[in-house]
N, C-alpha and C positions, 0 to 999 in steps of 0.2 A: 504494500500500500504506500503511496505517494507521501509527503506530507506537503501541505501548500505551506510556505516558505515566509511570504509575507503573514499570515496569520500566525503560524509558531512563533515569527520573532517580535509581534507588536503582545499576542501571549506570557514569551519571557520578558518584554521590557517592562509590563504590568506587574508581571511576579515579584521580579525583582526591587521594581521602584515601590510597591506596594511592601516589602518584605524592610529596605532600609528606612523608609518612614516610620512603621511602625516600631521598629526596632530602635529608632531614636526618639521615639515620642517615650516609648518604655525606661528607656535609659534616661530622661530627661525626669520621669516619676520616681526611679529610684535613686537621683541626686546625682550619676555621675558626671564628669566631665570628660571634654576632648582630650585629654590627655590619656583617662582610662582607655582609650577604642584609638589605638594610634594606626590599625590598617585605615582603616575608614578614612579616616582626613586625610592620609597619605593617598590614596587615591580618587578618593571625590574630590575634585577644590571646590574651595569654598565652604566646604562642609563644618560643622558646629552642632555638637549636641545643644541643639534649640530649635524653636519652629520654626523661625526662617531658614538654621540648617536643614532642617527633616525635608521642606520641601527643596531646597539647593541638591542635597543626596536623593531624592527621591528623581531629580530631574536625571543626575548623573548617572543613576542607577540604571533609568529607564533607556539612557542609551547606550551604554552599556550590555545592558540585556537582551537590545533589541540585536547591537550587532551579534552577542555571543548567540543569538538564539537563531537568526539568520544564515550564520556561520554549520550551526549545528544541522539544524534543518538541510541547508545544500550538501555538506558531506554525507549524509544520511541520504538524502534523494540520489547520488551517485553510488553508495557501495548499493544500498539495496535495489536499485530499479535495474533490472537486465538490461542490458542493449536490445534495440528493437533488431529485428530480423533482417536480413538482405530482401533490400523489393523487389528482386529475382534470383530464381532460383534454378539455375544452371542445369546443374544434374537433374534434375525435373524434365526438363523441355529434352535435353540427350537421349533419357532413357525412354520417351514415348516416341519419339521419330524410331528409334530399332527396332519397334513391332510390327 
């Protein structure tokens, strides 16, 4: 089965930007700061446990996600999908001319 490409990665840019907001809105409830969570701001810029951070990381997030899920999706549409068939077929037409 195919996957459509554009729908899996606007999917993962959801997941994902959905997944760092909340997870800084949480960290914002139980007190910590930017320094606790030092992948995060090392890769979001801009980012800050706070609400202005949560939506900056949730923007980051989302494009982010969307390339890895794009990315994921086309190598996946190439290992699994066969190559399509030759649109002629040689030894076909040879071995019905011999009869």
């Amino acid at each position: 089965m195919r996957l459509q490409t554009r729908a899996f990665a606007i999917a993962s840019g959801y997941v994902t930007a959905a997944s760092v907001f909340v997870l800084t809105l949480l960290l914002l409830l139980g007190g910590y700061a930017a320094e606790d969570v030092p992948v995060l701001a090392a890769v979001l810029f801009g980012y800050s446990v706070s609400v202005p951070g949560a939506f900056i990381g949730g923007m980051w997030a989302f494009g982010y996600g969307f390339l890895f899920g794009s990315a994921t999706a086309f190598a996946y549409n190439l290992a699994v999908i066969p190559p399509a068939p030759p649109p002629f077929d040689w030894d076909a037409e040879a071995g019905s001319e011999e009869r």
